[in-house]
KEDO-465904 format. One line per 4 residues: their letters; for each residue x, y, z of C-alpha. Coordinates in nm, 3 decimals, padded with zeros to 5 digits. Each point is the difference from the previous one (the first is absolute). Example, Ala and Ser with C-alpha at 12.3 -4.5 7.8 and 13.67 -1.06 7.14 Angstrom:
<kegus>
as	01.230,-00.450,00.780; 00.137,00.344,-00.066
</kegus>
This chain:
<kegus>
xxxx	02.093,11.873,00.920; 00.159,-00.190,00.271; -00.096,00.083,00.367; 00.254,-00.034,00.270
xxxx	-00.050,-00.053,00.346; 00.173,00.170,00.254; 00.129,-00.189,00.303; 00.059,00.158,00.353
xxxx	00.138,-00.120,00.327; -00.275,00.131,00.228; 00.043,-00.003,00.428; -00.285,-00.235,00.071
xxxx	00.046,00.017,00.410; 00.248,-00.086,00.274; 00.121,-00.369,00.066; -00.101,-00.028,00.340
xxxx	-00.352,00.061,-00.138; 00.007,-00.356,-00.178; -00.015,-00.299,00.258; 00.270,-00.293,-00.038
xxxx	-00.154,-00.265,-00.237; -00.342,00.203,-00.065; -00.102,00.306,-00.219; -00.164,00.326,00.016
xxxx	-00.210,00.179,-00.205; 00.099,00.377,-00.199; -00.156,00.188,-00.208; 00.167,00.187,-00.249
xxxx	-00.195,00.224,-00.256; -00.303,-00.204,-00.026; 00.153,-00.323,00.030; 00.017,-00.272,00.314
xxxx	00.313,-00.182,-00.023; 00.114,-00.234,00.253; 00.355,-00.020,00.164; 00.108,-00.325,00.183
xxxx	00.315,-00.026,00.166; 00.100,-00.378,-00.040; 00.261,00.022,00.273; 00.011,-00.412,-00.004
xxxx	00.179,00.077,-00.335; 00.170,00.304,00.053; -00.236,00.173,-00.304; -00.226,00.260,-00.057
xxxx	-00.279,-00.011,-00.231; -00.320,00.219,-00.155; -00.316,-00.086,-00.152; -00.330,00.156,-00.115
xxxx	-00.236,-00.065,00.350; -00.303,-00.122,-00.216; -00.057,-00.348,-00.019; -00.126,-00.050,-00.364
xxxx	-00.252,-00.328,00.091; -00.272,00.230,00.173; 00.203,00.352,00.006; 00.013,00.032,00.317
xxxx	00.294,00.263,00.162; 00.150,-00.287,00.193; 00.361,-00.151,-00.069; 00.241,00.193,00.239
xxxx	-00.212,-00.176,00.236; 00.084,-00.346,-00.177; 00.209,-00.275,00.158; 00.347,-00.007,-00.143
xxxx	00.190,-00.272,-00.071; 00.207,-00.235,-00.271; -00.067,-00.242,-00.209; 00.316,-00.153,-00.092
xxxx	00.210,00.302,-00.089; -00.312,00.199,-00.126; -00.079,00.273,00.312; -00.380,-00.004,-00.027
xxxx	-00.347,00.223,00.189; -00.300,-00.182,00.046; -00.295,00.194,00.001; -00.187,-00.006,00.336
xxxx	-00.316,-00.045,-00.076; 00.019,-00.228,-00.339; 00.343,-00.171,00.034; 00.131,00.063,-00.314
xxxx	00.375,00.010,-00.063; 00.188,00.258,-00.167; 00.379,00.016,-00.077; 00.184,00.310,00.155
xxxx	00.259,00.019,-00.242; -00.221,-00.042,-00.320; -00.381,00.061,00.098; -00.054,-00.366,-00.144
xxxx	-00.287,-00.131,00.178; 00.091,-00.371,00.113; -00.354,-00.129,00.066; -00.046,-00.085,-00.363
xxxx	-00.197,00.276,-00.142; 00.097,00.247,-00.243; -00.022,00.315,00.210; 00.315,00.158,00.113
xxxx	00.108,00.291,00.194; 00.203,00.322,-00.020; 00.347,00.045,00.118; 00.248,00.291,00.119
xxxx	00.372,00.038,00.016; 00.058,00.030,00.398; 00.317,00.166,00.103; 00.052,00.029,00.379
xxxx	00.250,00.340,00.111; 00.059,00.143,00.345; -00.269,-00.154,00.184; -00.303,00.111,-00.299
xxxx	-00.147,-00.204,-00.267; -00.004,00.087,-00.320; -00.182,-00.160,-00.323; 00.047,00.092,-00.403
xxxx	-00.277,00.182,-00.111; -00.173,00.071,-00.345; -00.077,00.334,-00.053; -00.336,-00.053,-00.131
xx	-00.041,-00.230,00.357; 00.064,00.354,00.179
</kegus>
């Protein structure tokens, strides 16, 4: 039997609640995920707030920035680097991160859900 997975665009919270070049913390169902408005690139991104090193709820307060073309969060209290397009991490060790579809309409943020995330 194969399972699908239903996707859907949920209203996370508004704009003005995310500050230029940083991130905030939302939760939605029993998830943290963390928003950052990268305003020095004109993008949005999401990512699962745990840092996977120590699992600690920490990376929308992580320092954003690029490395080369990559848009990266470093974790504030163990410095790892993660990739906000692909979760990668870019310190070197094989633990990544999740990712969400951002879309931003009429002043509200707005990230691609799975159901089962809900």
């Amino acid at each position: 039997m194969v399972e699908t997975t239903k996707q859907h665009w949920i209203l996370a919270c508004p704009t003005h609640d995310v500050p230029e070049n940083g991130g905030v913390c939302v939760k939605v169902g029993d998830q943290q995920i963390a928003i950052f408005n990268f305003t020095r690139r004109g993008e949005w991104y999401a990512t699962q707030n745990e840092c996977p090193h120590r699992h600690q709820m920490a990376l929308s307060r992580g320092m954003i920035g690029s490395a080369g073309e990559e848009p990266k969060v470093a974790c504030p209290f163990h410095k790892k680097t993660f990739s906000l397009k692909s979760g990668e991490c870019l310190s070197g060790d094989e633990c990544s991160i999740a990712t969400y579809p951002v879309e931003v309409r009429e002043g509200n943020v707005f990230l691609l859900i799975d159901s089962h995330e809900l």
